[in-house]
C-alpha positions in Angstrom: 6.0 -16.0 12.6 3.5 -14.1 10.6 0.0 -14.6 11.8 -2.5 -13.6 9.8 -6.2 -12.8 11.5 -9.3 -13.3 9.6 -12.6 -11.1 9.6 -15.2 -13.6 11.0 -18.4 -12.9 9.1 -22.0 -14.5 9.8 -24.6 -16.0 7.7 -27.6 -14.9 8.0 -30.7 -17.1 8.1 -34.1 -16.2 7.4 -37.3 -18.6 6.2 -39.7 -18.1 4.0 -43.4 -18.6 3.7 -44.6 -20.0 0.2 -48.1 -21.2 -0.6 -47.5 -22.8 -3.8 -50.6 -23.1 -6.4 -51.6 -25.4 -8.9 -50.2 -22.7 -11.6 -46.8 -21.9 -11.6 -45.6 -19.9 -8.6 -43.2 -17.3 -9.2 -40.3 -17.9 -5.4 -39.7 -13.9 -6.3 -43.2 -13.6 -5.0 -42.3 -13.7 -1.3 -38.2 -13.5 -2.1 -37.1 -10.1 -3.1 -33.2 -10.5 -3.5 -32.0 -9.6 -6.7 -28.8 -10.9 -8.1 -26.6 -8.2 -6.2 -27.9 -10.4 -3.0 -25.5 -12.7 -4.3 -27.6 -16.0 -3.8 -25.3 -18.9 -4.4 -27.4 -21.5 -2.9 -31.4 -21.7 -1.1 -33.5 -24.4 0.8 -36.9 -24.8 -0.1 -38.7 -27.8 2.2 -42.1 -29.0 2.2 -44.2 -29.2 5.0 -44.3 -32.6 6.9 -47.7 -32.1 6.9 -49.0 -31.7 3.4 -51.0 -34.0 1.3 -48.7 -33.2 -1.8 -45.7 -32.8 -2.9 -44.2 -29.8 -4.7 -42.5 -29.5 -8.3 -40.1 -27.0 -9.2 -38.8 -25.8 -12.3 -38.8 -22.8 -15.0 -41.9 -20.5 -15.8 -43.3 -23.4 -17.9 -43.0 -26.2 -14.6 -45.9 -28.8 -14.4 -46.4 -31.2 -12.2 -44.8 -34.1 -14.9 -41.8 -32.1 -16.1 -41.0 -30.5 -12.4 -38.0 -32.0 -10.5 -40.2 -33.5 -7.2 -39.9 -32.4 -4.0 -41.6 -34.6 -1.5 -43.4 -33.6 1.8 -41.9 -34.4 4.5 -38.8 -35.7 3.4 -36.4 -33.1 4.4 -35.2 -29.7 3.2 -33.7 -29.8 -0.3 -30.6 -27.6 -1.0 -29.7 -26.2 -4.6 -26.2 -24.7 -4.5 -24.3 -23.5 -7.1 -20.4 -24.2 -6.9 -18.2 -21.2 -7.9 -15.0 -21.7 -8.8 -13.0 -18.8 -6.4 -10.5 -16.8 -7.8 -7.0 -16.4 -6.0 -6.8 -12.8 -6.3 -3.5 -12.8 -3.8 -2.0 -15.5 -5.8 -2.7 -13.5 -9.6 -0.7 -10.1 -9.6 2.4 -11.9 -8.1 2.3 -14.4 -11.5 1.1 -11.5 -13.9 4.5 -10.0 -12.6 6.2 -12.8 -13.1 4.8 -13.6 -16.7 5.7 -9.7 -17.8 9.3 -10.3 -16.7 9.5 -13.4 -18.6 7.8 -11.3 -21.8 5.1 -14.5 -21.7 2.0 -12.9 -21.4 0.0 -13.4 -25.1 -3.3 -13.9 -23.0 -4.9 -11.1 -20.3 -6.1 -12.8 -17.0 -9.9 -13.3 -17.8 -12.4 -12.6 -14.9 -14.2 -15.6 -13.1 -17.9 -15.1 -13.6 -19.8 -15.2 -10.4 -23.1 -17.3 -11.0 -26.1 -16.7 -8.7 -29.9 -17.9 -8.2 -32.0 -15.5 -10.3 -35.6 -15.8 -8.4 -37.3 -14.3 -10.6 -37.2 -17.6 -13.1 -37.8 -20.6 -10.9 -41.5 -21.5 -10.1 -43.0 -24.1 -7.8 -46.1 -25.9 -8.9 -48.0 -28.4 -6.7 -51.5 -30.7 -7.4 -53.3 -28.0 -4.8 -51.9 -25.6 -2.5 -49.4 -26.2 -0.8 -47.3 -24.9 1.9 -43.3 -24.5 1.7 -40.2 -22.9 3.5 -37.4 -21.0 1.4 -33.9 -20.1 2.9 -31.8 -18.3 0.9 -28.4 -17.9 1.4 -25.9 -15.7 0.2 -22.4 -15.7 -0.8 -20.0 -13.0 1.2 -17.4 -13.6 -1.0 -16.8 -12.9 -4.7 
């Protein structure tokens, strides 16, 4: 029997101090992945704590058009699902569809979507104080 052995591979964690202001608030202030960081998903939570909630959006966020995060309800995760690619799985059928002369359409690529930081912005009524954990994808 074959066994096959896996590279084990951590994630790791790290938080984030935000304070948030009544303008928008750029997260690459404090955050400085770039997209080769491969963030795929983050964490931002409000303090238990605070007297207001937080809104987050694009550079144009206010308080009335920003999806709500409320203080002290718990972290709130945005992930992005990426559909993975079975790169063992596609030379064995490209071979198979150039021996059967079927092949009218290359493979295409699956793109490989990640947060871009520097265009989401947190806005709050006055400052406010929040945690980011980004996470990043090992795989692509």
């Amino acid at each position: 029997m074959l066994t096959v052995n896996r590279e084990i591979v951590t994630q790791p964690f790290e938080t984030f101090a935000l304070a948030v202001q009544v303008t928008p608030t750029q997260i690459a202030t404090v955050l400085s992945f770039t997209k080769q960081d491969l963030i795929s998903s983050f964490v931002i939570s409000v303090d238990a704590g605070a007297a207001n909630n937080v809104f987050i959006g694009g550079p144009g966020v206010t308080i009335l058009n920003g999806l709500e995060i409320v203080a002290g309800a718990g972290p709130v995760e945005f992930i992005i699902e990426n559909q993975n690619q079975h790169y063992e799985m596609q030379e064995p059928i490209i071979a198979i569809a150039e021996t059967l002369q079927c092949m009218p359409n290359q493979p295409r690529q699956i793109p490989f979507i990640v947060w871009d930081f520097s265009q989401i912005y947190l806005i709050a009524i006055a400052i406010t104080n929040v945690r980011i954990a980004p996470f990043r994808s090992v795989f692509i």
